[in-house]
C-alpha positions in Angstrom: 1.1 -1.6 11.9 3.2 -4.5 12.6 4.5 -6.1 15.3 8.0 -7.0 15.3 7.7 -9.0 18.3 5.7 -11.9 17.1 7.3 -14.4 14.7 5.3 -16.4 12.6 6.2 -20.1 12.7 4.7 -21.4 9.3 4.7 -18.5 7.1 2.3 -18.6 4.1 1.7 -15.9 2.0 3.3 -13.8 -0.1 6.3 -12.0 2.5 5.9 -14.4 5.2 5.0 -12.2 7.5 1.9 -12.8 10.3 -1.9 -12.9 9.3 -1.7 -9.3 10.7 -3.2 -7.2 10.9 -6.8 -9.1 12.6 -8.6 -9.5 9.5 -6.1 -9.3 6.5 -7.5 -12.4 5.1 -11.0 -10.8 5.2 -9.4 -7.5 3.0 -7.7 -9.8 0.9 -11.2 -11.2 -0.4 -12.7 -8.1 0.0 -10.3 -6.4 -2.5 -10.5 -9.2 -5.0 -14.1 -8.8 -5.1 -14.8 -7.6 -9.0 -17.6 -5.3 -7.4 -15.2 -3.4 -4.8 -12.3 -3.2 -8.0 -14.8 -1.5 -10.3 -15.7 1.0 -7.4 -12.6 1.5 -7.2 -12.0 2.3 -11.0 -9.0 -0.5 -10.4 -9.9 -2.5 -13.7 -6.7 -1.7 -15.2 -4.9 -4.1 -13.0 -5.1 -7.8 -13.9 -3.3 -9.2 -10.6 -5.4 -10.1 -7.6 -4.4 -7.4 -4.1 -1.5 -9.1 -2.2 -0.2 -7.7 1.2 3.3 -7.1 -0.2 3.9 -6.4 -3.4 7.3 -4.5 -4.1 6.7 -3.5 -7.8 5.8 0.3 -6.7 9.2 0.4 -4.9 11.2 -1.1 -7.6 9.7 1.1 -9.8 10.4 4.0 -8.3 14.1 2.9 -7.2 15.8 5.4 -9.8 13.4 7.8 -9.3 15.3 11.2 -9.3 12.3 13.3 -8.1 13.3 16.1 -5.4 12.4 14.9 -1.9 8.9 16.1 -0.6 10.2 18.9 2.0 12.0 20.8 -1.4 8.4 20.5 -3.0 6.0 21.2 -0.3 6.4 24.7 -0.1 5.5 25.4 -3.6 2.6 23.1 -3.1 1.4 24.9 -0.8 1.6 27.8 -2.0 -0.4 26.6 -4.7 -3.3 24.1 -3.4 -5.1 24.9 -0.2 -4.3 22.1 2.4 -5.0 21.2 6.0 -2.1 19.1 7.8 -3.2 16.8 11.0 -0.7 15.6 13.5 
């Protein structure tokens, strides 16, 4: 989703990275909006939506769960589920 080739020259946001994709700026506010967060059944988070945030990943760093290809078979054996490529 990104493009590695463009270099932003006055980075601004949170990871300094490009307004990109076209629009971010728009989902950012979009997001934020209380109406869309309800809808979303998102009330249990008090911080705003944010482009990067690397709280999921640091909390999952010592995470010891088996790696999906060991649990996919058994998941599949249980749930019904359609793959796309």
């Amino acid at each position: 989703m990104y493009d590695i080739r463009l270099i932003d020259e006055n980075p601004k946001d949170e990871c300094g990275l490009l307004r990109w994709p076209p629009g971010l700026l728009e989902m950012k506010n979009y997001l934020g909006n209380p109406d869309v967060v309800n809808s979303l059944h998102a009330t249990g988070k008090t911080a705003r939506w944010v482009e990067c945030d690397d709280s999921v990943s640091r909390g999952l760093g010592n995470d010891a769960s088996p790696p999906s290809y060991i649990l996919l078979p058994q998941i599949l054996k249980e749930i019904e589920v359609v793959l796309f490529r």
